[in-house]
C-alpha positions, -999 to +999 in steps of 0.1 A: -563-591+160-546-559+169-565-528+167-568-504+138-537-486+126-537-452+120-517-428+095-518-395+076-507-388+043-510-363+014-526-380-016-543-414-008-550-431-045-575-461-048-567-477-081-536-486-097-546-489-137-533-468-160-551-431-147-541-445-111-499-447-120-497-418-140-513-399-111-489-414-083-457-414-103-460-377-113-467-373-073-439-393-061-410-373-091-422-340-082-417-350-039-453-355-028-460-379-001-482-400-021-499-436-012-513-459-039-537-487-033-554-518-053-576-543-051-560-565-071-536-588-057-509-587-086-508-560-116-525-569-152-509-594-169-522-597-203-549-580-222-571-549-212-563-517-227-532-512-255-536-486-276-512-453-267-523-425-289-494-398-300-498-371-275-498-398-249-465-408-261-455-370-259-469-367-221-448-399-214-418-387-225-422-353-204-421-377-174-388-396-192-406-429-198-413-428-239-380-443-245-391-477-232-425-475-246-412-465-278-385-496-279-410-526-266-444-514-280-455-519-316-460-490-342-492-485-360-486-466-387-511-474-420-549-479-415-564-499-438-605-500-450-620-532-461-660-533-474-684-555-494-671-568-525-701-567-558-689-604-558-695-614-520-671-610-497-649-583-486-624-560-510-600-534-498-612-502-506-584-476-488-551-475-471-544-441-452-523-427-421-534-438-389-526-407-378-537-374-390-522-348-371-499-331-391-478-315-360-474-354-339-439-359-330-442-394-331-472-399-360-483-433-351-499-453-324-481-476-299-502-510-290-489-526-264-506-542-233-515-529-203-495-549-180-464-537-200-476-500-197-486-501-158-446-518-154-434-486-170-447-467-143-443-491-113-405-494-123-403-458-124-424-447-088-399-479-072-375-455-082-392-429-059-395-452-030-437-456-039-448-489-043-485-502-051-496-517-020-523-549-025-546-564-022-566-537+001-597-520-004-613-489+012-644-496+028-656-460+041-651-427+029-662-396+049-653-358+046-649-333+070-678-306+069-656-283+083-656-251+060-623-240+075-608-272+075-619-275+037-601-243+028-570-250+048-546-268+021-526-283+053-558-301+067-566-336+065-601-339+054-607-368+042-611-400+060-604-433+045-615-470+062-588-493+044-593-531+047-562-554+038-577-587+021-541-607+028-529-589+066-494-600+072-493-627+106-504-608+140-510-573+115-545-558+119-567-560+085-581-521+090-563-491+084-577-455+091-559-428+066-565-390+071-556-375+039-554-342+027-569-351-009-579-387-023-584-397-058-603-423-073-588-441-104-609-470-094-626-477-130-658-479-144-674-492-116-657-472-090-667-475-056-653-442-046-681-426-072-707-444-058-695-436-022-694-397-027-733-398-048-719-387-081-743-397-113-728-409-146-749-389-171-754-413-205-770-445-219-756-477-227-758-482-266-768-515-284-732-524-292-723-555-281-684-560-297-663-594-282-624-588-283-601-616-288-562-614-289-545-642-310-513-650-332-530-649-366-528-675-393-547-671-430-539-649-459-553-615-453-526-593-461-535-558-440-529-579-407-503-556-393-520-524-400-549-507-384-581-520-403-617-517-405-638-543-418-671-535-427-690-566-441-729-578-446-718-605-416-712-576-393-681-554-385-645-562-373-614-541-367-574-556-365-557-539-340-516-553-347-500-555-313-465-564-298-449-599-314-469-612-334-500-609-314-531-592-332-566-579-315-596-587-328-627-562-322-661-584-335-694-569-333-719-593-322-754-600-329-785-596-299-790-638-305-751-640-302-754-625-268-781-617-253-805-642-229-836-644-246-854-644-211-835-616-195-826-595-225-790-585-209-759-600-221-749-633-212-711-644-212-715-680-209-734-681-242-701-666-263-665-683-257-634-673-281-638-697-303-672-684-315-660-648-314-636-667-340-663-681-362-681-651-363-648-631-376-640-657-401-675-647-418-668-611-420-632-619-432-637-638-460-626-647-488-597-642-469-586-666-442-581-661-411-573-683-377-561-685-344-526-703-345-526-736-328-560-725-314-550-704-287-564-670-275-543-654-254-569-630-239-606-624-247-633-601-235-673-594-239-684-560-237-716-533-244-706-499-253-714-474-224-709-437-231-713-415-203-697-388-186-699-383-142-715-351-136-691-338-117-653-347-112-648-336-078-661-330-040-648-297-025-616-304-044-607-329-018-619-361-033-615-366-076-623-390-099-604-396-126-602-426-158-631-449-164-646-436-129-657-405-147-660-415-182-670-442-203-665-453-238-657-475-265-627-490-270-625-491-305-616-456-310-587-460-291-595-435-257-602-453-228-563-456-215-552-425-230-585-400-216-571-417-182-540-411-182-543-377-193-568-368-165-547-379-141-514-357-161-539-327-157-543-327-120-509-340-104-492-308-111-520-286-097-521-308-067-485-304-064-483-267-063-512-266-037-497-289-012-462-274-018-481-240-008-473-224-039-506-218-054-543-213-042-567-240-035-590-223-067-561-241-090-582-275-086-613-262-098-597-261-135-594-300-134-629-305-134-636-275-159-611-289-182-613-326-180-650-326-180-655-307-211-629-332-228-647-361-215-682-346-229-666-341-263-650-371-262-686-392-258-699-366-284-672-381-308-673-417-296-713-416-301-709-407-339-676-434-345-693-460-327-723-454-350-704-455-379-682-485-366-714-506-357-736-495-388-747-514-415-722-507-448-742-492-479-751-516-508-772-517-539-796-529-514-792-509-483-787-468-494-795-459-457-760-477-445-728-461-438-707-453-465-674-460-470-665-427-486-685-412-442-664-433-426-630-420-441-637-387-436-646-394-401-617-408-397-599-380-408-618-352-392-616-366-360-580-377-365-570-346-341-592-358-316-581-389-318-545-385-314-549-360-286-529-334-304-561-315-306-570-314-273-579-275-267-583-260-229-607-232-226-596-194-214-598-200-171-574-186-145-548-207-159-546-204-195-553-171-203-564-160-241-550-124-244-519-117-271-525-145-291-512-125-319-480-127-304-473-161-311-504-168-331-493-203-345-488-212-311-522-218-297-533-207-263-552-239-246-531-269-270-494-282-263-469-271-273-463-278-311-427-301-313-398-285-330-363-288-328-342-256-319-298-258-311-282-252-277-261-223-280-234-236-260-225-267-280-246-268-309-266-299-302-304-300-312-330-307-289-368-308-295-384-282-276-406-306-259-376-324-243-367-286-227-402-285-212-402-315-186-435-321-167-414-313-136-442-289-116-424-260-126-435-234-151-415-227-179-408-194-190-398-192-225-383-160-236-380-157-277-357-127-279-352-122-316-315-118-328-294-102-300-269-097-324-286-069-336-280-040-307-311-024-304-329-058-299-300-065-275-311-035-252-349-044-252-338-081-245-315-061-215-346-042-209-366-070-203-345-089-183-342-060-157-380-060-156-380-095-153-359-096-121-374-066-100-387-079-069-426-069-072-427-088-103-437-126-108-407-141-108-397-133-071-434-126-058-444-162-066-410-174-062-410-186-025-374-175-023-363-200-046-376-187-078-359-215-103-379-240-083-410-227-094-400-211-130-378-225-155-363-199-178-353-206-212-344-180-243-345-187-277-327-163-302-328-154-338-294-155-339-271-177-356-249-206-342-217-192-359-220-155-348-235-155-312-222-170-281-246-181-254-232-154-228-244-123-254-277-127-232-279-110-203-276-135-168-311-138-161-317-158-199-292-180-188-291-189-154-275-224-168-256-228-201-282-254-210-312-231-211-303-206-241-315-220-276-314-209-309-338-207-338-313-226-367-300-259-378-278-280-363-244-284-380-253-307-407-285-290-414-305-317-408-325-305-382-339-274-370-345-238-380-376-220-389-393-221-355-402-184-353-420-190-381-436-219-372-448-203-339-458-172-357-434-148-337-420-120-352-379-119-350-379-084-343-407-081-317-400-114-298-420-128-272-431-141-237-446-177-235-456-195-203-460-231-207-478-250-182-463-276-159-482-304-181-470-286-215-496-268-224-496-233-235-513-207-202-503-171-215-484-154-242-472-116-239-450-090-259-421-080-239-442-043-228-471-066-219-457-079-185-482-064-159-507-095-177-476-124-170-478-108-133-517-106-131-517-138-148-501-154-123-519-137-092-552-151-100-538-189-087-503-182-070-501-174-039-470-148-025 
């Protein structure tokens, strides 16, 4: 064999699942030289994960992949809520949104599986010359103790042992890689955890739940909608999926599973067709079967909830996905959580290694992501209760209700849908002028709303303006410049805008538009105002001046200052975040906090 090879590179990722892409895709589009390795010798092909929550579906399209999500996936719009029946059996008792989240663009879920979702990504990084490279593992891991060559963003601390498992003829099998950060999206089990000493804080709960996909066959007539079966057999949920596939979640018994000598959970006493049997109890007096007896996938699992005490090392190695948190599936999380780690960090990692902003950005990964993953096994704890409980009965008054698990449902439908995800005040989202834009909250995305291009009158959702391209967007809401005192504050703060000491060219590395997008949205209307009323710096592209009012047929649009809660005639500054979130909002005297703002993580 020939001897070790040995390379450098920028981001080294060990995992390709769903946390894994996201990361290396939003890498390789914003021009990082990123490297993606997996165990695995060819990508998921059916099962695993499949639900895609609506802010997921929102983050997707900032990267331009929801349109094929959107076309192949299957939409889950109705929940429905089955428990005992006075008579035996199961009745329905409730059909309700899936989705409660009055501001979702898209207010429904997206089931489709896995492999499907991970192609979405691979065909998109091909397209940006990164490719997963399999089957290889890493088999040592060692970073530089080096304080200087920590804090030196052009260093390469990290050192990474890589071991192909299929070496091409006359190739060596080991690989050294120097990287300047690594991440590990290597799932629950994750070696690179292990390797770097971080505890997962949590228990493992009771819950032992099988999974089985099939083509259903019977006469229960809520099997394309969300459903929750809560029965005296035990509990079951539908999950309808792409075709005419459906998922079965069946919560198990401890004799079901469990080895009477061990006490752990033995897969070789359960097979599909039991997990079957056990659903058509729960199920009936409705029928319901596999057609012609096939499962297409099937799975065993005990519900883990636990949360890595810490996310990163020196903010050179991160974990990210199931390495750092695990929960059940039932509530739909797992992929989603992942994904959106991984949507959280790229960007910061992207300004740092571009030069662009200080090595302290990183450390708001961690602070943000952790506290999500803690609320999210908070949440999990009390659904999965609920889920696995005993229903309530004449018999049983200390089992769930059915009136405790609706409202659950509904309170934590924000949660849920990750439209209520909220980021704490930190150097990057800064809480100050809320009032400002107070409907337009400081920490959350940015709520969707549809606004007209002054230029041609076509509408565009503002979401679809605000691309999670690594750039900042600077969105300027200058009231109606057809009013000429507003027009000479709005010429006001354009000049104050462009002087040199001042964000824009401070932090602007000479090429400011490659680090801030600017984009103005008038009060005016579409008949009275032409797109060159602003002054040049609103519209340093015909494309980037909107206004607040309906398109031609007045289908669409208007009312967004309201909806934002800006006032026409004061106007104001908002910054949104690289991933879409909202990090500061200022009146248009307030820009000293924009520029200080920005000098607590840029760097000149």
């Amino acid at each position: 064999m020939s001897s070790p090879r040995e390379s450098k590179v920028d981001v080294l990722i060990v995992g390709a699942g769903p946390a894994g892409l996201m990361c290396a895709n939003a890498l390789a589009m914003a021009g990082v030289n990123v490297r993606i390795v997996d165990q695995r010798p060819v990508k998921v092909a059916a099962g695993q994960a499949d639900g895609i929550q609506p802010r997921t579906i929102e983050v997707l399209q900032s990267y331009g992949l929801a349109e094929r999500l959107l076309r192949e996936g299957n939409q889950m719009h109705m929940a429905a809520f089955y428990n005992p029946s006075p008579s035996g059996g199961i009745e329905r008792t409730n059909r309700a949104a899936d989705v409660t989240a009055p501001t979702a663009r898209w207010p429904f879920e997206i089931t489709l599986h896995q492999g499907a979702i991970e192609s979405i990504f691979l065909d998109s990084m091909q397209a940006h010359g990164v490719e997963v490279e399999r089957p290889i593992i890493p088999t040592s891991i060692a970073l530089s103790t080096s304080e200087a060559e920590l804090r030196d963003p052009t260093a390469h601390p990290v050192t990474v042992t890589l071991k192909y498992l299929a070496p091409k003829d006359g190739q060596s099998d080991t690989e050294i890689v120097k990287a300047k950060f690594v991440l590990g999206a290597d799932g629950a089990h994750s070696w690179v955890r292990k390797q770097l000493g971080i505890a997962l804080d949590g228990e493992q709960t009771d819950y032992t739940w099988g999974v089985i996909d099939i083509e259903p066959e019977g006469d229960f007539p809520d099997v394309r909608c969300k459903t929750a079966v809560h029965s005296n057999n035990g509990s079951c949920m539908i999950i309808p999926r792409e075709g005419d596939l459906i998922r079965l979640y069946i919560q198990l018994a401890d004799s079901d599973v469990l080895d009477p000598a061990t006490g752990r959970v033995d897969k070789s006493r359960v097979s599909p067709e039991k997990l079957l049997a056990v659903a058509k109890e729960s199920f009936k007096p409705f029928e319901m079967d596999a057609k012609g007896g096939k499962f297409d996938w099937w799975t065993l699992y005990i519900i883990g909830q636990r949360v890595a005490a810490q996310f990163s090392v020196h903010e050179r190695v991160f974990i990210a996905g199931d390495a750092c948190h695990t929960h059940s599936p039932k509530a739909g999380q797992g992929m989603n959580a992942s994904m959106n780690d991984t949507h959280n960090l790229a960007w910061k990692l992207a300004l740092v290694l571009r030069g662009w902003a200080d090595m302290s950005l990183l450390k708001t990964y961690e602070f943000e992501r952790r506290k999500y993953a803690q609320d999210l096994i908070d949440f999990d704890k009390g659904w999965s209760k609920l889920f696995s409980g005993k229903p309530r009965t004449e018999d049983n008054q200390d089992g769930v209700s059915h009136q405790e698990f609706i409202n659950a449902f509904q309170t934590f439908g924000l949660f849920t849908s990750g439209i209520g995800v909220h980021y704490a005040p930190s150097a990057i989202t800064h809480s100050a002028h809320q009032a400002a834009a107070s409907k337009l909250t400081i920490g959350e995305r940015v709520i969707p709303h549809v606004f007209v291009r002054a230029a041609d009158a076509r509408s565009y959702d503002i979401q679809d303006v605000l691309p999670a391209d690594a750039r900042f967007k600077v969105v300027v809401f200058t009231g109606n410049v057809r009013d000429a005192a507003q027009a000479a504050r709005v010429q006001a703060l354009a000049e104050a805008l462009d002087r040199p000491e001042g964000f824009y060219h401070r932090f602007g590395h000479g090429a400011p538009a490659k680090v801030f997008d600017v984009l103005s949205i008038s009060a005016a209307k579409k008949e009275d105002v032409n797109y060159t009323d602003l002054p040049k710096f609103f519209r340093q592209h015909w494309s980037k001046v909107l206004l607040d009012d309906t398109d031609l047929y007045a289908r669409v649009g208007g009312g967004g200052y309201e909806r934002y809660g800006i006032d026409a005639q004061q106007g104001a500054i908002v910054v949104v975040r690289p991933d879409g979130y909202v990090g500061a909002i200022a009146p248009f005297d307030r820009l000293a906090d924009l520029d200080a703002y920005f000098a607590s993580f840029m760097v000149a």
